[in-house]
C-alpha positions as CSV (number, residue, x, y, z in Angstrom):
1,X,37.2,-103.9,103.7
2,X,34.5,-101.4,102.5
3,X,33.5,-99.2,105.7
4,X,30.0,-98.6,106.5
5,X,29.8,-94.9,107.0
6,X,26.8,-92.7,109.1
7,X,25.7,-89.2,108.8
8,X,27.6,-88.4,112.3
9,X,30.8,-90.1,110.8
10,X,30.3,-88.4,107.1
11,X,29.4,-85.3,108.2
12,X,31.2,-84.3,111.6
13,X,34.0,-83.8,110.9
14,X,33.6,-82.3,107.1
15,X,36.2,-79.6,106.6
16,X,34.0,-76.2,105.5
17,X,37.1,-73.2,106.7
18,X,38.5,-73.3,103.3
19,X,37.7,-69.8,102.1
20,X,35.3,-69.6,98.7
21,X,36.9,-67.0,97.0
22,X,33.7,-65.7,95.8
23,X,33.5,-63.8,92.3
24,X,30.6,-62.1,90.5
25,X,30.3,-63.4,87.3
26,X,27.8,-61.2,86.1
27,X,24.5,-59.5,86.7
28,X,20.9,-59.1,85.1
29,X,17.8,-57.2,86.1
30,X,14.8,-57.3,84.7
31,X,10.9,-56.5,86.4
32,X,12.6,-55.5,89.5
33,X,14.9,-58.3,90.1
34,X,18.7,-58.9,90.3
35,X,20.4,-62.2,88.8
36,X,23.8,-62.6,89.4
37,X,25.9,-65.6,87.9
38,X,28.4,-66.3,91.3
39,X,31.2,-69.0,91.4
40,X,33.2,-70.1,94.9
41,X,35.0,-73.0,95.6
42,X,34.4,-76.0,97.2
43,X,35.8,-78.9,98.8
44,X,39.0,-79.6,98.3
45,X,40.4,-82.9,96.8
46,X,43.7,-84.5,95.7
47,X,43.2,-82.8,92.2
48,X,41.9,-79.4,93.9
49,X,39.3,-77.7,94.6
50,X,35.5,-78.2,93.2
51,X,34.1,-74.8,91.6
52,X,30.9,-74.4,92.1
53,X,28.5,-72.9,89.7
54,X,25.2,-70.7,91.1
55,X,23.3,-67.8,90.6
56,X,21.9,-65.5,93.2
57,X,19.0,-63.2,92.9
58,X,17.5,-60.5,94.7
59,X,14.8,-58.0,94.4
60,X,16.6,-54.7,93.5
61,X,14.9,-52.5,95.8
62,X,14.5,-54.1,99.0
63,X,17.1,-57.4,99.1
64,X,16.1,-59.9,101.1
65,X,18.6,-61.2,104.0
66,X,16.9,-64.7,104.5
67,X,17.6,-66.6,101.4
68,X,16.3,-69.9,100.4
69,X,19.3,-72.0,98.5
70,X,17.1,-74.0,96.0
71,X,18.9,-77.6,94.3
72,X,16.7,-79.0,91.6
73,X,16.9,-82.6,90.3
74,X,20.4,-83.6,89.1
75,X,19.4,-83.5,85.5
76,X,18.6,-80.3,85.5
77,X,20.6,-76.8,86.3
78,X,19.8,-73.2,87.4
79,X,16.3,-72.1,86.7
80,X,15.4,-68.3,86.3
81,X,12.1,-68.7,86.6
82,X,12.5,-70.7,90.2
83,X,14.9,-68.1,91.4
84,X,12.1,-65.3,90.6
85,X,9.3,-67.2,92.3
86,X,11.2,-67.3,95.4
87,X,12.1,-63.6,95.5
88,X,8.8,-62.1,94.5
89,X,7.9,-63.6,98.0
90,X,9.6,-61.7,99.7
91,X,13.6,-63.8,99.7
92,X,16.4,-64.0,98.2
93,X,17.2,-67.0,96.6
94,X,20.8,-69.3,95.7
95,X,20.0,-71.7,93.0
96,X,23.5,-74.4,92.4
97,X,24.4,-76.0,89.5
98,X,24.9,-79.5,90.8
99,X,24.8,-81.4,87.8
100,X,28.3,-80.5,86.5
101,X,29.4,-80.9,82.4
102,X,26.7,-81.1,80.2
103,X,26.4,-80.8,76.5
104,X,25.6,-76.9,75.3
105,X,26.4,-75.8,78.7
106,X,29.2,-73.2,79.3
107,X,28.2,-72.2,83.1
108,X,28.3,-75.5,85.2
109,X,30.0,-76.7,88.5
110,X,33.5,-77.7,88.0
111,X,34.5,-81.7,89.7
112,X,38.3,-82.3,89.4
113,X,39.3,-85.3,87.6
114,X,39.0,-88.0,90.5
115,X,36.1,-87.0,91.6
116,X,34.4,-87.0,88.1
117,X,31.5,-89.3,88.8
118,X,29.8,-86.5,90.7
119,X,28.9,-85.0,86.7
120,X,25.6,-86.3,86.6
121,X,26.5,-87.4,83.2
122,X,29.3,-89.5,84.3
123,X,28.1,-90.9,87.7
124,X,27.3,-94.4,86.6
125,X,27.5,-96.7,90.3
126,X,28.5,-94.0,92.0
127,X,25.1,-92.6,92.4
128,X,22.9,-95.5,92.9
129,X,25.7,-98.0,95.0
130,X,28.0,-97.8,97.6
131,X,30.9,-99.8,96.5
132,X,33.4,-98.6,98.7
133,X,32.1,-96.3,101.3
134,X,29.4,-93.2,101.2
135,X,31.9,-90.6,100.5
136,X,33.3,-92.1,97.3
137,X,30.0,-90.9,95.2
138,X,28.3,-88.2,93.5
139,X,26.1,-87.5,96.8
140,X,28.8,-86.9,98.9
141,X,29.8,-84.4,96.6
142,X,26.7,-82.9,95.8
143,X,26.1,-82.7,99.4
144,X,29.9,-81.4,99.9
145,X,28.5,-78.9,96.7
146,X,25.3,-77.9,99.4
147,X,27.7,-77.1,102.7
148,X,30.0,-74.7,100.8
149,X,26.8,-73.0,98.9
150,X,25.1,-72.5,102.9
151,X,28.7,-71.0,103.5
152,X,28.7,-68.8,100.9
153,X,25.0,-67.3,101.7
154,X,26.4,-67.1,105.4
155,X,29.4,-65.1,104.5
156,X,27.3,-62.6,102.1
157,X,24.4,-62.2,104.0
158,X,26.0,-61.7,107.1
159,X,24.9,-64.9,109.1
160,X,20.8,-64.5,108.2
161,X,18.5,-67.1,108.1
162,X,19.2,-70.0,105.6
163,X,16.6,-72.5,104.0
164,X,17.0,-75.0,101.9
165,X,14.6,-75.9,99.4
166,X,15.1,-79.2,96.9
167,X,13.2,-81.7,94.5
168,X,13.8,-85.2,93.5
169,X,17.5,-85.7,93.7
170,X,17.7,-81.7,94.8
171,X,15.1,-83.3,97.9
172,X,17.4,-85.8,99.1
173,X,20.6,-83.5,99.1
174,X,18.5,-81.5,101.2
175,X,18.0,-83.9,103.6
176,X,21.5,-84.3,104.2
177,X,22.4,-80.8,103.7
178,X,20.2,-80.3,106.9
179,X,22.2,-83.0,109.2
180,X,25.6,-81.1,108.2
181,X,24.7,-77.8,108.8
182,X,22.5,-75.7,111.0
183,X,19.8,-74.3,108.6
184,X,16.3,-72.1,109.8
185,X,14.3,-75.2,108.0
186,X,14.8,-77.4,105.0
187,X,11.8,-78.3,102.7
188,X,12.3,-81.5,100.3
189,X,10.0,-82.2,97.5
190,X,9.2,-85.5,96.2
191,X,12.0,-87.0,98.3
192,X,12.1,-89.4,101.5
193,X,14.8,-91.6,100.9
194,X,14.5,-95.3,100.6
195,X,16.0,-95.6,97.2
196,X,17.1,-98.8,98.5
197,X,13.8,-100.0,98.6
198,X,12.8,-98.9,95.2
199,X,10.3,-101.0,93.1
200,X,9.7,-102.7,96.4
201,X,5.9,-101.8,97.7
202,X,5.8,-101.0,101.4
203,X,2.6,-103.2,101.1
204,X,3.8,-106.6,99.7
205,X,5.6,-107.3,102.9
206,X,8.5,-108.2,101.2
207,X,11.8,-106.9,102.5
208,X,14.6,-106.7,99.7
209,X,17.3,-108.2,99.0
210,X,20.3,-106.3,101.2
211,X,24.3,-107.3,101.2
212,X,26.8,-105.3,102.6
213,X,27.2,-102.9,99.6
214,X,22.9,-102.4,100.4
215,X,23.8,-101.8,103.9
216,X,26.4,-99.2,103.1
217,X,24.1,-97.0,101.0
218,X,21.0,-97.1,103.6
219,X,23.4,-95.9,106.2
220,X,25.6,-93.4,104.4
221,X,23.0,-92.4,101.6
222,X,19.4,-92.9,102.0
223,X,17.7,-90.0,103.6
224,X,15.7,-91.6,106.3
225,X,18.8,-92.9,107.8
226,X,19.5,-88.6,107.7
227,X,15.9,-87.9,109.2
228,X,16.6,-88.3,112.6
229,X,19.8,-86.0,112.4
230,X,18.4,-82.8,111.0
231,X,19.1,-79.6,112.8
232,X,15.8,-78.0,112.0
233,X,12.0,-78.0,111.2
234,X,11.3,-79.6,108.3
235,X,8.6,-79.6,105.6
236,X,7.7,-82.5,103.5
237,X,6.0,-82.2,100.0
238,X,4.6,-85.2,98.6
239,X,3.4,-85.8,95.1
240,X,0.9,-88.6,95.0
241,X,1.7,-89.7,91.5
242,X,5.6,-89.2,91.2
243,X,7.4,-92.0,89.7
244,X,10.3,-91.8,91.1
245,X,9.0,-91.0,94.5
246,X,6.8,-93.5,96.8
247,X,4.7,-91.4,98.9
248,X,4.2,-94.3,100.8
249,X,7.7,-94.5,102.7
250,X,7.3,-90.4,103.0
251,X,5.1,-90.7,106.8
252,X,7.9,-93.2,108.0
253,X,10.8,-90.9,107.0
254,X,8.9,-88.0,108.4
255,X,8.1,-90.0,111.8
256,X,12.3,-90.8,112.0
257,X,12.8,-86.8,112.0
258,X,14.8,-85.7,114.9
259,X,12.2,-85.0,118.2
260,X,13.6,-82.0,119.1
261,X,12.4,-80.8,115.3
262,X,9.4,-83.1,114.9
263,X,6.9,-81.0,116.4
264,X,7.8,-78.0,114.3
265,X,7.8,-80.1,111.2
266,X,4.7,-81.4,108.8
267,X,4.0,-82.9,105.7
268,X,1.6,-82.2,102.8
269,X,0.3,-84.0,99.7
270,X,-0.8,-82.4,96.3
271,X,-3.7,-85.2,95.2
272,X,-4.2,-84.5,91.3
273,X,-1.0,-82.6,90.2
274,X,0.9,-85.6,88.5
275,X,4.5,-85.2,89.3
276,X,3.8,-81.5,90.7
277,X,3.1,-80.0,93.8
278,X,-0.4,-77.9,94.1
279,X,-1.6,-74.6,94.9
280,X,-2.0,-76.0,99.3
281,X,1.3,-77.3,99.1
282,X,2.8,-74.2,97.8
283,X,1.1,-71.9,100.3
284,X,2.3,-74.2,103.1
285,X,5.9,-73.8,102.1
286,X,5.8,-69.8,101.9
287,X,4.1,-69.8,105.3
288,X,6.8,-72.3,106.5
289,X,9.1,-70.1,105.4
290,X,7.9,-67.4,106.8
291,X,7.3,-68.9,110.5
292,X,11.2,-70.6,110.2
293,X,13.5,-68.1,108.0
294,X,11.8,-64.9,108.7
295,X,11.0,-65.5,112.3
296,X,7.1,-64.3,111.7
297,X,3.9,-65.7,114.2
298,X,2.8,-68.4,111.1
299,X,0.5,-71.4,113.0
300,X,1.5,-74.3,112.2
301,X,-1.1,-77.4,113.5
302,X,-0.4,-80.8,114.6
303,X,-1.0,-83.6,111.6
304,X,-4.8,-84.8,110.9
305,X,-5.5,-88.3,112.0
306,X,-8.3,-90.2,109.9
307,X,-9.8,-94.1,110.7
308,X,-11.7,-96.3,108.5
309,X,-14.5,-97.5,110.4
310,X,-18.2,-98.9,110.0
311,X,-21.2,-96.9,111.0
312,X,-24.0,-97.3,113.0
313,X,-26.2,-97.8,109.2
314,X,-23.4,-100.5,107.9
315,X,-21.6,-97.7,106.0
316,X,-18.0,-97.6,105.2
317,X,-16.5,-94.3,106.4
318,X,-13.3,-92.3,107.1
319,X,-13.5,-90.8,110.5
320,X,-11.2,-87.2,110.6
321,X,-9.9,-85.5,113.9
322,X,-7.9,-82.2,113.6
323,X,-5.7,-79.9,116.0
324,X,-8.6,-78.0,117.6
325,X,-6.0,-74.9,118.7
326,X,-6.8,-73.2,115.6
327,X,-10.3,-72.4,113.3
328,X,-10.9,-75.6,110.9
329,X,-11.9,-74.4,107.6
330,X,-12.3,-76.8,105.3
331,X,-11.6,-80.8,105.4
332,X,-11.3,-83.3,102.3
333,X,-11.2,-87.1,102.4
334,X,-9.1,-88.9,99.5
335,X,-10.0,-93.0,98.7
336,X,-8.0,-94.7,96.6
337,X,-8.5,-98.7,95.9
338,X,-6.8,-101.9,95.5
339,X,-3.4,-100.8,93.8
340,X,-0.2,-101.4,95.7
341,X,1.9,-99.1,93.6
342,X,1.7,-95.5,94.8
343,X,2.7,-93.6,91.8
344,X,-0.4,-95.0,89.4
345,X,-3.4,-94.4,92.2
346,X,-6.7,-93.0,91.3
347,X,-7.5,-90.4,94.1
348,X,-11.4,-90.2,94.7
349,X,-13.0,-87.2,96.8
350,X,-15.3,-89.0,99.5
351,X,-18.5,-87.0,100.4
352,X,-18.9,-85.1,104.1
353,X,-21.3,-86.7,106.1
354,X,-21.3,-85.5,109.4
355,X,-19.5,-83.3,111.7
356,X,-19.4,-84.6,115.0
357,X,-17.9,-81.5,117.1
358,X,-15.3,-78.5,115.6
359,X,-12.4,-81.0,115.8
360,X,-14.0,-84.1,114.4
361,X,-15.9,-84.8,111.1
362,X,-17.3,-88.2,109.4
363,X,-17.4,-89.1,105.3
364,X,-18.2,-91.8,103.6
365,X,-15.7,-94.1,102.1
366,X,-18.2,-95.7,98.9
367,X,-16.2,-97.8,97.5
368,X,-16.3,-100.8,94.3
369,X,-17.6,-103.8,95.7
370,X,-14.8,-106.0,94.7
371,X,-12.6,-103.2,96.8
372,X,-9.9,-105.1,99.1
373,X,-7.8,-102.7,100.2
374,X,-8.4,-99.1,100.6
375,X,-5.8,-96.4,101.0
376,X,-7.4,-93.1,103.0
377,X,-5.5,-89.5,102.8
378,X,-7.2,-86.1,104.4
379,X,-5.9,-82.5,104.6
380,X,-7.6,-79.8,106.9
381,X,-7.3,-76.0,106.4
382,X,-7.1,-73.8,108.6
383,X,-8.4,-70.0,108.7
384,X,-4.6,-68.9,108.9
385,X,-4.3,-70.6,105.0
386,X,-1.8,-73.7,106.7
387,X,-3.2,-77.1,105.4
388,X,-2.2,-80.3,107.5
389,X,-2.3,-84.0,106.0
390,X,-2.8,-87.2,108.0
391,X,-0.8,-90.4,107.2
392,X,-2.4,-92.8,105.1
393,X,-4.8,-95.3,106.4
394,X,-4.5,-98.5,104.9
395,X,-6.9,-101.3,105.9
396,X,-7.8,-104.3,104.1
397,X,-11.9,-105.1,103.5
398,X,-14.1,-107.7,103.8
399,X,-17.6,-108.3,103.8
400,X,-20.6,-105.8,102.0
401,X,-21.2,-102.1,103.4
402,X,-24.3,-100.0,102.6
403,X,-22.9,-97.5,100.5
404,X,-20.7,-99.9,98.1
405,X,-21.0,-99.2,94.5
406,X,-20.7,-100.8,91.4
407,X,-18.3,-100.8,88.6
408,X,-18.2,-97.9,86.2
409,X,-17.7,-97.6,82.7
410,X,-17.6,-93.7,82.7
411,X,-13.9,-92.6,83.5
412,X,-15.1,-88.8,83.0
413,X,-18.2,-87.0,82.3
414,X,-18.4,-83.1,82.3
415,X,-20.9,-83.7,85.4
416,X,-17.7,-84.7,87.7
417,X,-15.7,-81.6,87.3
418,X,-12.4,-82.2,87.1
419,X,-12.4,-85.4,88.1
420,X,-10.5,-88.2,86.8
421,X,-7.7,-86.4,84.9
422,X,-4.8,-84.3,86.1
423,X,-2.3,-82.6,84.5
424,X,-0.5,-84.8,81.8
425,X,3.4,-83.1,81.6
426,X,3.6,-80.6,85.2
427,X,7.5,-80.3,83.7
428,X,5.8,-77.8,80.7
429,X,3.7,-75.8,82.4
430,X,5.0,-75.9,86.1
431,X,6.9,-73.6,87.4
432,X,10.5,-75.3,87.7
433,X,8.5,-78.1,86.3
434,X,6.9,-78.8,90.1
435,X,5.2,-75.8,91.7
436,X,1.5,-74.7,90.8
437,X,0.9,-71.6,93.3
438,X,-2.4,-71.6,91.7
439,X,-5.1,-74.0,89.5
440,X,-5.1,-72.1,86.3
441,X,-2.7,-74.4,84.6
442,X,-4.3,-77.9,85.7
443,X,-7.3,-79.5,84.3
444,X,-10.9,-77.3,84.5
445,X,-14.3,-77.8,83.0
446,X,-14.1,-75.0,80.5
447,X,-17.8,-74.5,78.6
448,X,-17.4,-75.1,74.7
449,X,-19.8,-74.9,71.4
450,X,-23.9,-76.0,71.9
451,X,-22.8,-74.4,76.4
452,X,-21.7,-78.3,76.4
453,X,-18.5,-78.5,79.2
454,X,-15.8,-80.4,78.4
455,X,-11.9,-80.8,80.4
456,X,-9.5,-78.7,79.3
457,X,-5.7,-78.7,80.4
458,X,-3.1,-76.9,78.9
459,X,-0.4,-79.6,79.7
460,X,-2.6,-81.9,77.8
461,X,-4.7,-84.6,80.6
462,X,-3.8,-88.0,82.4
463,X,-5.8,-90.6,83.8
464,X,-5.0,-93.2,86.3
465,X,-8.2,-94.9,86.4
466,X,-7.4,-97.8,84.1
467,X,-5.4,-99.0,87.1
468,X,-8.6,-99.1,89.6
469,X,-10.8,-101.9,89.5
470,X,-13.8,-100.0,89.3
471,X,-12.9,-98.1,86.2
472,X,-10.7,-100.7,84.6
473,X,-11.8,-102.1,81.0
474,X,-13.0,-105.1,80.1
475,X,-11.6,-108.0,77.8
476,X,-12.5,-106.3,74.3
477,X,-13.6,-102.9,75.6
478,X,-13.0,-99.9,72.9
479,X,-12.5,-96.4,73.8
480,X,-15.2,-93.7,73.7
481,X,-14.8,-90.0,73.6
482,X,-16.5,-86.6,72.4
483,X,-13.4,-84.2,71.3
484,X,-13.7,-80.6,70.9
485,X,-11.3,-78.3,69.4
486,X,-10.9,-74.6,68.9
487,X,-8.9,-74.8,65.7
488,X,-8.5,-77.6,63.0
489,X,-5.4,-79.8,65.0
490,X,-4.5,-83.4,65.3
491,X,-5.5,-84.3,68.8
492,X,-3.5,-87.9,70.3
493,X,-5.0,-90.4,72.3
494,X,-1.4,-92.0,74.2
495,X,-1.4,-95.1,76.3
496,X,1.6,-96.0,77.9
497,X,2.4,-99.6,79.4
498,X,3.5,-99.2,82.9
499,X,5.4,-102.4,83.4
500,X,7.6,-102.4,80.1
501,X,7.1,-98.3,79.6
502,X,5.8,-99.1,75.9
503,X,4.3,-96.0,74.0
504,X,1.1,-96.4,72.0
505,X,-0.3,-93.4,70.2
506,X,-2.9,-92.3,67.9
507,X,-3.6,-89.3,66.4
508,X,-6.8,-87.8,64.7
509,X,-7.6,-84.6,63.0
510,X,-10.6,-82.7,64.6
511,X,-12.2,-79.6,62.8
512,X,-12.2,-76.9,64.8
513,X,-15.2,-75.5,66.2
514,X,-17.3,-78.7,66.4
515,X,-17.4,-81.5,69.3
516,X,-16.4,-84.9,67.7
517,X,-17.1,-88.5,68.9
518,X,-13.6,-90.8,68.7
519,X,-14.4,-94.9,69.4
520,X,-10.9,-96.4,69.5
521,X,-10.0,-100.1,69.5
522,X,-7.2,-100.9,71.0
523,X,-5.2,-101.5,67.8
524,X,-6.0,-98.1,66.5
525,X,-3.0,-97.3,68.5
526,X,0.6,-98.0,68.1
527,X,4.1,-97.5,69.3
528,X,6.6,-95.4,66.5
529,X,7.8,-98.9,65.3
530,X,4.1,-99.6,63.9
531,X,3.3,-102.2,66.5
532,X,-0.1,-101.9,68.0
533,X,-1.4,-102.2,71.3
534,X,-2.9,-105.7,72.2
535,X,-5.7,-104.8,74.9
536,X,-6.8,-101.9,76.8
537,X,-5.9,-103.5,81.0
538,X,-4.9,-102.2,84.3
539,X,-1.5,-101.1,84.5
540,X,-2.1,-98.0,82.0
541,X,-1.7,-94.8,81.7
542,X,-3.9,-93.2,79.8
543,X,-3.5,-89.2,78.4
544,X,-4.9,-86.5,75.9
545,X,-3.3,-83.9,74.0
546,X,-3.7,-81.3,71.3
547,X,-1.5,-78.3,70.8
548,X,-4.5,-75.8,70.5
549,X,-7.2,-75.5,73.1
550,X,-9.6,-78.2,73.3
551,X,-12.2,-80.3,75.4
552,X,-13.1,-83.6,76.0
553,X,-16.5,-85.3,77.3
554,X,-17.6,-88.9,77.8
555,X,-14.8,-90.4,78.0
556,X,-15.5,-94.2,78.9
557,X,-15.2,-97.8,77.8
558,X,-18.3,-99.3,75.7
């Protein structure tokens, strides 16, 4: 019979005394900083030991004790560019190769034969079931891969502070990296567990599906069931339109973390940046770092806490409190509408209203008229730079409010900033394909030929709005935009089907130098087989691209 394994009966009794031989592989520097390509072993199994694959860098002058050991997804493998990020603030940095074999790689982690599926390439059930217990499949042995890289740091820094730092897959080893060993902090990215759940909205009120093999994989696998077990603070980053992450499970994973750590812990969301993680987000995880792994006086303040309510003048608004222990300064209100699936949400900026004393403000919520449910997000700053997030506020709406509005056909106008589009492909242009320590590489009005603005983004611009009722199309609508480019170039217009992940493209060649009106019907565009699209509705994607520099304006259904 299949056993039903727990992080205590996983991790407890894990065997990390095996020495890791460590060996120096070899060693770059370049603007300052040291690279080194290290291999140690691993685990041991009954065809030997795993050799793991890594690279650890240092700035050449003045090395770093505290080191941050960095796993990215398990598709991809060590990143120079991450590695340098981390030390040019001020750490040292261990970046594994978890991944294993992959074609036109000669530097990888080494499974033995019977524990092959842990090769992302090979891992078929083993990474998504549980068919015999949790520590036949690749995430015990990526985590197993995690214990033996914190070992090796240990031994080479001399027992200095350790953090662990991981996206997407790399988030969820993290999670259990920090049950089964005592780290200064861990910080995932994009990762809260619940993979059991996935595809399942948190709103339907439907529960799965769940047989034993379910059961197994929630208890042995899933991070939440790992929450409550970490050893240390914890910092959560959320992306609000990650497909393969549902923000909306992140508050109940962070709410399981262990008491003793919960406290110390927070959680921030980066509203705009796709798949990535924004410029606050970033900043919160240096000075988390900072407070945790180099023991330094960092602030950290208590979660926001935001209402939806009705005024005393029938409006709708959002109601904020904040940790008055520190200086407030600046608070934003996020509205979303009517869409149950968290990774294709249109975020909407409410306007302040009111500021009721230093710990409490008011703004309105004005949303579409046909609105049902809203979803509510807010982040306050404080002076020390630390930006807190609240949970989301959900409430289902009835009745009319004051400051309703009507639907719109405009999804961007040059009078609305950036708003309405984010950053089409974060992987390009991101650094590790996920951090953004600043805004210059997502979407910015940028002033073109006749001083008329247009949105510019160099990793080409996405817009959820087709999936919110107020911006949604109609039965027959056609597509309307003014295109400006600085060279002749073929600029694409992409929509891609949510629900089946069809790809409709067309492409049009703009003279450079001159803004250019585009009216698309829907079957202007068409997948690489030839087939157009049927209809412009909800459950798009819609995006904008051009390899040279360009602007767009008036973007909107007619």
């Amino acid at each position: 019979m299949a056993n039903i394994l727990t992080p205590l009966s996983l991790w407890g009794q894990f065997d990390d005394s095996l020495d890791t031989n460590a060996e120096i592989i070899s060693a770059t520097e370049t603007d300052g900083v040291v690279v080194e390509r290290v291999s140690f072993f691993g685990r041991n199994t009954d065809d030997g030991r795993v050799k793991i694959a890594a690279a650890f860098a240092y700035d050449s002058l003045s090395p770093s004790l505290e080191t941050v050991v960095i796993f990215s997804d398990s598709s991809e493998t060590i990143d120079e560019g991450v590695l340098k990020f981390f030390v040019s603030r001020g750490y040292s940095a261990l970046m594994v190769d978890y991944r294993g074999k992959w074609k036109d790689c000669n530097f990888f982690t080494e499974y033995p034969e019977c524990v092959g599926y842990a090769n992302t390439r090979m891992c078929g059930r083993y990474k998504d079931f549980v068919d015999e217990s949790a520590d036949v499949t690749s995430w015990y042995e990526w985590v197993a891969v995690g214990v033996y890289a914190c070992k090796y740091v240990r031994e080479r820094t001399g027992g200095s502070g350790i953090a662990v730092v991981g996206w997407r897959d790399g988030g969820e080893i993290a999670w259990k990296v920090g049950a089964a060993v005592k780290l200064s902090c861990i910080i995932p990215v994009c990762a809260a567990g619940w993979k059991a759940y996935a595809g399942v909205s948190k709103y339907l009120n439907e529960e799965p599906q769940l047989d034993s093999e379910r059961y197994r994989f929630i208890a042995g696998i899933d991070s939440q069931a790992y929450a409550p077990y970490v050893k240390c603070p914890v910092l959560m980053l959320c992306s609000t339109n990650d497909r393969r992450f549902d923000y909306d499970r992140a508050y109940d994973t962070f709410s399981r973390i262990n008491p003793e750590f919960l406290e110390q812990s927070a959680i921030s969301y980066s509203v705009r940046c796709n798949s990535g993680i924004g410029e606050k987000s970033v900043n919160d995880m240096f000075m988390f770092l900072d407070k945790y792994l180099k023991k330094r006086q960092v602030f950290i303040p208590k979660p926001a806490e935001v209402t939806v309510e009705v005024d005393k003048k029938a409006n709708l608004v959002a109601r904020v409190n904040f940790d008055d222990r520190g200086i407030m300064e600046k608070c934003n209100v996020y509205l979303a509408e009517d869409n149950i699936v968290s990774s294709i949400r249109e975020w909407v900026k409410c306007p302040f209203l009111e500021k009721i004393s230093n710990h409490e403000q008011v703004f309105g919520l004005n949303i579409y008229e046909k609105c049902s449910t809203v979803y509510v997000l807010c982040h306050v700053t404080y002076s020390n730079g630390f930006t807190v997030w609240s949970k989301m506020a959900v409430k289902k709406i009835s009745g009319k409010f004051r400051n309703m509005q009507t639907r719109c056909r405009v999804i961007y106008s040059n009078a609305g900033g950036a708003e309405g589009f984010c950053i089409a492909s974060p992987k390009e242009v991101g650094i590790g394909g996920v951090f953004f320590p600043d805004s210059s590489a997502l979407p910015a009005a940028v002033t073109k030929a006749k001083g008329i603005k247009g949105l510019y983004c160099k990793g080409g611009l996405t817009t959820y709005r087709m999936n919110s009722p107020r911006y949604a199309p109609l039965t027959g609508s056609m597509l309307s935009l003014d295109v400006f480019t600085d060279e002749n170039a073929a600029f694409t217009v992409t929509v891609t089907e949510l629900s089946t992940r069809e790809v409709y493209v067309y492409s049009a060649s703009i003279a450079g130098g001159v803004w250019q009106k585009l009216v698309l019907e829907c079957k202007n565009l068409k997948t690489e087989g030839g087939m157009p699209l049927a209809a412009f509705t909800p459950n798009m994607t819609l995006s904008l691209n051009c390899k040279e520099k360009f602007a767009v304006n008036n973007v909107m259904w007619l």
